[in-house]
Structure formats: C-alpha cells, structure tokens
GUBA-788168 format. One line per 2 residues: number of its first residue (from 1); their letters; for each residue x, y, z of N, C-alpha, C. Coordinates in steps of 0.1 Angstrom, whole numbers. Each point is the difference from the previous one (the first is absolute). Layout:
# GUBA-788168
NUM) a) X:Y:Z:X:Y:Z:X:Y:Z  ...
//
This chain:
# GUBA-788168
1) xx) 1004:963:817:13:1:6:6:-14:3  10:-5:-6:8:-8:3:5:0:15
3) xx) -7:-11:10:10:3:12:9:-7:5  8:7:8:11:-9:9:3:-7:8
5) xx) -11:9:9:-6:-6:17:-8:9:1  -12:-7:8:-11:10:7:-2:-4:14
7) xx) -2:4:5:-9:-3:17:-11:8:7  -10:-11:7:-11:9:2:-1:-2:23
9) xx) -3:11:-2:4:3:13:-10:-9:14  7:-1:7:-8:-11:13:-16:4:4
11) xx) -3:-11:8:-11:3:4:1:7:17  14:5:7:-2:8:7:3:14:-5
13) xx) -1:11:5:6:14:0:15:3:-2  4:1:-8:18:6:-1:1:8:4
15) xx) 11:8:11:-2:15:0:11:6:-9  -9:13:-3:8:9:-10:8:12:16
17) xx) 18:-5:-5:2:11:9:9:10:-10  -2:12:3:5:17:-8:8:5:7
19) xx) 15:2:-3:5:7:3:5:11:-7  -3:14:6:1:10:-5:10:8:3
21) xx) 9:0:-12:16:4:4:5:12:-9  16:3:6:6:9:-13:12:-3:3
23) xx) 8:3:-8:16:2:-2:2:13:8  -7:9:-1:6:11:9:-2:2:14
25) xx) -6:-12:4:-4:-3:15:9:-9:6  8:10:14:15:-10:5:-9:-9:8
27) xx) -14:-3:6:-6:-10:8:-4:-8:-10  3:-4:-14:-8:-6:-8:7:-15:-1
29) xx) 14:3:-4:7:-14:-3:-3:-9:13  3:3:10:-3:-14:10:-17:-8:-5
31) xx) -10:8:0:-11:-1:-7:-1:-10:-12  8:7:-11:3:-9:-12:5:-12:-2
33) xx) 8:0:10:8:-14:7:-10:-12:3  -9:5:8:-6:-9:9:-8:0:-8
35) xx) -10:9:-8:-10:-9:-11:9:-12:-9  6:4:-7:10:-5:-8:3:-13:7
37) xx) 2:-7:11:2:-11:5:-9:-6:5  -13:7:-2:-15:-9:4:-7:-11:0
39) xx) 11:-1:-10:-5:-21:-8:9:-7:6  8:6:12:8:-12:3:-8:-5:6
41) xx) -8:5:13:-10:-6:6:-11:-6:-1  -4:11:-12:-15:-3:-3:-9:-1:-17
43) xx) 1:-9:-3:-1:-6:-14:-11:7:-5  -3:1:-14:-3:12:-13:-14:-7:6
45) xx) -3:-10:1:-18:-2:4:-6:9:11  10:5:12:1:3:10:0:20:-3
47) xx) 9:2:-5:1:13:-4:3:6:-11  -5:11:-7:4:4:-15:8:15:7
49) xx) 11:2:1:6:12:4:3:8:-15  -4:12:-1:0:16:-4:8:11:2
51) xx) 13:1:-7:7:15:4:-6:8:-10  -4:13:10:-5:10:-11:6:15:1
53) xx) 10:7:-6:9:10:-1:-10:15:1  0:4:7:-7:9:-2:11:13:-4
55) xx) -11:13:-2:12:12:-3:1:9:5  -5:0:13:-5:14:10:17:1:9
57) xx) 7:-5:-6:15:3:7:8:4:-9  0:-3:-13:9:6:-12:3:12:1
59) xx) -6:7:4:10:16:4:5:5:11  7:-15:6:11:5:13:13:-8:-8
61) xx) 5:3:-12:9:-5:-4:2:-7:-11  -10:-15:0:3:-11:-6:-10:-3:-9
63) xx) -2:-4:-14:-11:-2:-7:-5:-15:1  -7:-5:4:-1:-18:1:-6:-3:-10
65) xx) 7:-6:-10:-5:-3:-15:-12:-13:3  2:-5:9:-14:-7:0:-13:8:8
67) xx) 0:13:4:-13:4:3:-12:5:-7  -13:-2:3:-10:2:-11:-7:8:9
69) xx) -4:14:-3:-11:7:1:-13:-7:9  -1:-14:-8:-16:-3:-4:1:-11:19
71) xx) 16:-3:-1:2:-8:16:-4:14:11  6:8:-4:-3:15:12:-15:-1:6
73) xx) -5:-2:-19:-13:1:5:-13:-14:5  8:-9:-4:-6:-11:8:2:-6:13
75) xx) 13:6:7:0:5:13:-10:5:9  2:13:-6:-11:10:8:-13:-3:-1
77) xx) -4:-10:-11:-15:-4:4:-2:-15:5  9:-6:2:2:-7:14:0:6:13
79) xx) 10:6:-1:-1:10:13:-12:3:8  -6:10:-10:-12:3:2:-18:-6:-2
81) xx) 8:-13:-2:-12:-11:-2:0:-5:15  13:1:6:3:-9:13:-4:13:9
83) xx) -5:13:0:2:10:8:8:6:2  13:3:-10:7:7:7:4:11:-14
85) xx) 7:13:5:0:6:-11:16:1:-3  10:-2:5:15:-2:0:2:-15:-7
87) xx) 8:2:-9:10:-9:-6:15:6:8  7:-11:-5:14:-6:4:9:-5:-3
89) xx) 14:-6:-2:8:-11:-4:11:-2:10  2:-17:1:-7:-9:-8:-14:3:12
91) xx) -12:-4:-11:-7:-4:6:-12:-11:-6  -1:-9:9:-3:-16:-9:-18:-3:8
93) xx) -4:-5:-15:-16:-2:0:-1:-13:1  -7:-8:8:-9:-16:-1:-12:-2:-5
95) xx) 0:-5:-7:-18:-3:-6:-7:17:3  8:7:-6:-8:17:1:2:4:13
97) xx) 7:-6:9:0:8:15:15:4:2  2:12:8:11:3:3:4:-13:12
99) xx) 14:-4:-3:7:-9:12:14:12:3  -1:5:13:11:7:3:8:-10:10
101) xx) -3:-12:8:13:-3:1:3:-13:-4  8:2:-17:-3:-12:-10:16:-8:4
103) xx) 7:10:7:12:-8:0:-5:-11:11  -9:0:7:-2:-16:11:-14:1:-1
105) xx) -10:2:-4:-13:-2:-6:-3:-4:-9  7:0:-12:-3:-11:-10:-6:-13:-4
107) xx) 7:-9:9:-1:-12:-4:-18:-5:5  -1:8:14:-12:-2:7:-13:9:-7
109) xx) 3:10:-9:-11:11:-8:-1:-15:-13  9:-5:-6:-3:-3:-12:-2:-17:-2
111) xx) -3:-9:16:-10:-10:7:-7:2:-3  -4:15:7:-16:4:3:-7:1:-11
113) xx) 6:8:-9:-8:-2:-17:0:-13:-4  6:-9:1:3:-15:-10:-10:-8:8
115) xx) -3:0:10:-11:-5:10:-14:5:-7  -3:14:-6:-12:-2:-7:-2:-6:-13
117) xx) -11:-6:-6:-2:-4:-12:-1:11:-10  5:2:-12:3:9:-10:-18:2:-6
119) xx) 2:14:4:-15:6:-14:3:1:-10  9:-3:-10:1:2:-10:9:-9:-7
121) xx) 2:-5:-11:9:-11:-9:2:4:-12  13:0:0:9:9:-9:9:-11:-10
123) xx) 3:-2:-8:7:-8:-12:14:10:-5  9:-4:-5:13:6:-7:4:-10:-7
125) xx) -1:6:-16:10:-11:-7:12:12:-10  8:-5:-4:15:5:-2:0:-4:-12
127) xx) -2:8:-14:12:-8:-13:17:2:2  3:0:-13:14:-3:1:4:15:1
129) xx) 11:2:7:7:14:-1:7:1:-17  -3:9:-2:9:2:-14:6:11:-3
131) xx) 12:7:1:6:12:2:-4:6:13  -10:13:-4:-6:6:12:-13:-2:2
133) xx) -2:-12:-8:-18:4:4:-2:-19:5  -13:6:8:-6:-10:6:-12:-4:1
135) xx) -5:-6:-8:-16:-5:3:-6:-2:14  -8:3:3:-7:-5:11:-12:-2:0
137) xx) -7:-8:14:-14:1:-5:-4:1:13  -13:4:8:0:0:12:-20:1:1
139) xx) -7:-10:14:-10:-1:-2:-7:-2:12  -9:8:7:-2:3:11:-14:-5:0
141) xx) -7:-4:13:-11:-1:4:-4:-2:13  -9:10:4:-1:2:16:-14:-4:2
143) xx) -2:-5:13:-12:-7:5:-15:12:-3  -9:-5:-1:-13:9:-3:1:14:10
145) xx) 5:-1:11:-3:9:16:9:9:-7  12:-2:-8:8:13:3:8:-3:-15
147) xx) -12:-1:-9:8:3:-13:-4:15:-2  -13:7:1:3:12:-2:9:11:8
149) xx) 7:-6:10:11:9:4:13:-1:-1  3:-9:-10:12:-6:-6:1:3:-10
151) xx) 18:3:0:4:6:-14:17:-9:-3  2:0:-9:12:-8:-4:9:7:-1
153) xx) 11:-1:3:15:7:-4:10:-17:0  9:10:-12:11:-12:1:12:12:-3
155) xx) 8:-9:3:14:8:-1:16:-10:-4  7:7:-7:13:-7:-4:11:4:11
157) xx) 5:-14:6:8:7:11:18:-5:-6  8:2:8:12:-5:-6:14:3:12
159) xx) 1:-13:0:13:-3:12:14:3:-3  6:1:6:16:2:2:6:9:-6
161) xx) -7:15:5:2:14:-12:16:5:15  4:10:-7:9:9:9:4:11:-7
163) xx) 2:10:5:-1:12:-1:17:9:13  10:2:-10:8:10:6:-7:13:2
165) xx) -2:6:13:-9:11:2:15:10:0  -3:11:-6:14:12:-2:-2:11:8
167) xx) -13:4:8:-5:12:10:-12:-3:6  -1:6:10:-11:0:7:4:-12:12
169) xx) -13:3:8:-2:-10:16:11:-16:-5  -1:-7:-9:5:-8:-2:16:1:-8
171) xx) 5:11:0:10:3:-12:14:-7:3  7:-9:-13:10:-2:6:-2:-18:-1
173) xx) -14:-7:0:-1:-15:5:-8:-6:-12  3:-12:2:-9:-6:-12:-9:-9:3
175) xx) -12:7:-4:-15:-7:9:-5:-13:-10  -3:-10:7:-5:-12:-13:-16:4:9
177) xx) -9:-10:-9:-9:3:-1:-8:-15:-8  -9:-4:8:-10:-14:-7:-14:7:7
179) xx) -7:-8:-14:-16:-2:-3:-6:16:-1  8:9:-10:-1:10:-1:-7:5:-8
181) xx) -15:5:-7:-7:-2:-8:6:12:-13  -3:-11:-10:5:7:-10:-10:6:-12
183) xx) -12:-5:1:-12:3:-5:-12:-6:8  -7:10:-5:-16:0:14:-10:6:-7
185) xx) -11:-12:-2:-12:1:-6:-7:-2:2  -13:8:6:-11:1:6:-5:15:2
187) xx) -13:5:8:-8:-18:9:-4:3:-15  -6:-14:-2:-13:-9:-5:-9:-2:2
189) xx) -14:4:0:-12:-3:6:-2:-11:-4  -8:-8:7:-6:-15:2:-14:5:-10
191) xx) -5:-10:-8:-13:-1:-9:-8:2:15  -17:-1:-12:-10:-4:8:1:-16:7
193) xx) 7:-9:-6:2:-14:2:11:-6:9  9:17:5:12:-8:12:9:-1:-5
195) xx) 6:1:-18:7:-5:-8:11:17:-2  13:-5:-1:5:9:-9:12:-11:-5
197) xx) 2:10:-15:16:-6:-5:10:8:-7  9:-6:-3:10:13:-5:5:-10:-8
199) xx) 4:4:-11:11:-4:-11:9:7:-8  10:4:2:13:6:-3:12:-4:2
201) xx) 7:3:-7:14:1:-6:7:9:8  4:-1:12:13:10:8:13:3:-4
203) xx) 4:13:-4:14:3:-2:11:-1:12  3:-5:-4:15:-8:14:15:12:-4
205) xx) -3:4:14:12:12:-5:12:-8:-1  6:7:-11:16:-3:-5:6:-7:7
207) xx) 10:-7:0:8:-7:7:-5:-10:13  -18:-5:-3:1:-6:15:2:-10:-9
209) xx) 2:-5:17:4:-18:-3:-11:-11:3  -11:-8:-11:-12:-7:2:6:-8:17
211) xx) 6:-1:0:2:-12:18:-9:12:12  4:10:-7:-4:13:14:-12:6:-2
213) xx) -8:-6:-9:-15:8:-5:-11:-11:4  -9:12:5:-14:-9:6:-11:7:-1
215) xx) -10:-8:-2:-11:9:-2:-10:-2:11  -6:11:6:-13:1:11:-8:2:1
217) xx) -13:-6:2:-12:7:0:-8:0:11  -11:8:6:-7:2:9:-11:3:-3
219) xx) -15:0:12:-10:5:-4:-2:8:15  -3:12:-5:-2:5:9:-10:10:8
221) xx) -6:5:11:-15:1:4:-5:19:-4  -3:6:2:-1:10:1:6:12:12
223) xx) -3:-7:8:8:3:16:10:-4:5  10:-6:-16:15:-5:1:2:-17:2
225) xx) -9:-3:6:-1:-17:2:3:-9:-7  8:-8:0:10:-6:-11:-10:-18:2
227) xx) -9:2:-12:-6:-13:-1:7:-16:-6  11:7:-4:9:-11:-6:11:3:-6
229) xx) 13:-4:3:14:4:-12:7:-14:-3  3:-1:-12:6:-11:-3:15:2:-9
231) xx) 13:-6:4:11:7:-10:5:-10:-8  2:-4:-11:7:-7:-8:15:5:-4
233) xx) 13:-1:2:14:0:-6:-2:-8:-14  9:10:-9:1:-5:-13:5:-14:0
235) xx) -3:-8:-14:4:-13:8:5:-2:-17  10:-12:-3:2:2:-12:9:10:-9
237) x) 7:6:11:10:10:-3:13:0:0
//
C-alpha cells in the first residue's frame, strides 16, 4: 500500500471516549454538540472521540440512518461490563467506563487516563483515497500482561454530517453531527505474541468529503478497559 500519512500512537494512554446517540433522542443534540467541539480543548493525542447511532429509538417516529444494530449491541455490553444492565442516550463512555457528568467531568476523567503509560502500541497508515475506497492499514501490540485480553477494533469515522429530521422527538430541526462512525471492524484478537493487524480497503460512503474522514483504532481488555486508542484524520485530501 502506497501511503500518505501514518502515525503511531504515544507512549501515554489516549482515552477512547463513546458517545452513544440517536436522532430520535430530543436529549441528544446538546450531547452531540459538545462531543463534536472536544478538540477545541483537548488535542487528538489527548482524546479519540466516537459517536455511535444506535437504533433502540427508531420506532418513536424517526429512522436515524446512521444507527447500527451492532452499536445497540456494543452498548449493552459496556453497560454490563461496568455493572449495570440499562442503556440510555446520550450516554458517553471513557476508556470503557460510564462518565455521567461529562458535561463538567471531562476534562479531569481524560488527565486521569493520559497520566497512565499506554499497554498497548498501535500504528495507522492511510493510502490514497480513490473514489470510495480507502486503503488502510492498522497494527497493534500490547505489553506481555495483557495481550491475551486484548482485542483490536478500528473504525471509519466522518465529520460535518447533518441530517433534516421530518418526525419524531427531534422533528422539524436539523441535527449536524461529527466523529460519527461510519464503519466498525472488530474485535480482533491479539496473537500468541501481543500482535494483531488489519489490512483493508474501506468503502467511504458516497458523497463524504476526505477533509472529514478519520480513521481509529483501539485495543481493548476484556472487562471493557481501553489499553490504547489512537485517531489519524485523512490527510492528503
């Protein structure tokens, strides 16, 4: 693969933060807002933020064309990795833990992670975008203690989407929407040796625009524990 840019992630902990949202949820947009402006403060070394559309609201009105089944269900086993058996929206994850008061807790939750040294080291490199597809390449490696409970996911995210909503809790307004995943591939188990990698070609839905596309990866524990996330923005676009 011909690349464009690659970057390999620090030697502290990034936190991966999730937000888990819908279009048909009138508490969501303030939510979406405030992820979406996250980098003003706090730079991509600092945090890799995640909107993830779920669809357990699509039948009070509104269909949210960015919801996936597979987010419903990677909710709930957060949820339930952290103890609890209720999901919600918005509702937003830190390095695998629920943060319920993210609107003034943030900045001090995602210190606290960047303060530890990272278990795991993660690589991203980017070929060239060409119509809809996208090469990638992605290369993980977690310390001896906790490669067997590390698994790899990466995901295609994509900024500056908006959506006129026509019914439901939201109907009537036009919701924008950043770092909203647009493809999601994982987990990945880690080798006998700590190692995993991935190499594919991502389909980039129709009409994005390369300035707004980024790619993310994480390694993550078994009991949700986020050993490392690293995000690279398309670069070269």
């Amino acid at each position: 693969m011909a690349q464009t840019c690659s970057k390999q992630s620090p030697a502290h902990t990034v936190a991966l933060l999730e937000l888990y949202t819908s279009e048909g949820c009138s508490s969501c947009p303030p939510a979406d807002k405030f992820v979406g402006g996250v980098h003003r403060a706090l730079t991509i070394d600092q945090v890799v933020p995640l909107a993830l559309h779920v669809d357990y609201w699509d039948y009070i009105g509104w269909k949210d064309v960015f919801a996936r089944r597979a987010f419903t269900e990677r909710q709930r086993w957060l949820s339930n990795a952290g103890g609890s058996r209720t999901v919600y929206t918005p509702e937003i994850f830190v390095a695998g833990q629920e943060l319920r008061n993210w609107s003034g807790g943030l900045p001090a939750a995602i210190k606290r992670i960047n303060e530890h040294p990272a278990q795991a080291d993660i690589g991203i490199a980017l070929g060239k975008l060409a119509g809809n597809s996208l090469p990638i390449e992605v290369n993980a490696r977690a310390a001896q203690d906790a490669a067997q409970r590390g698994k790899l996911f990466v995901a295609l995210y994509e900024n500056g989407l908006a959506t006129e909503v026509k019914a439901g809790e939201n109907g009537g307004a036009t919701l924008k929407h950043d770092y909203v995943v647009r493809e999601w591939i994982g987990p990945i188990a880690l080798g006998g040796d700590g190692k995993a990698s991935l190499r594919r070609t991502l389909n980039v839905p129709p009409g994005a625009v390369g300035k707004n596309l980024g790619v993310a990866a994480f390694v993550q524990g078994d009991k949700g524990e986020v050993l490392q996330a690293l995000a690279l923005p398309l670069c070269g676009a």
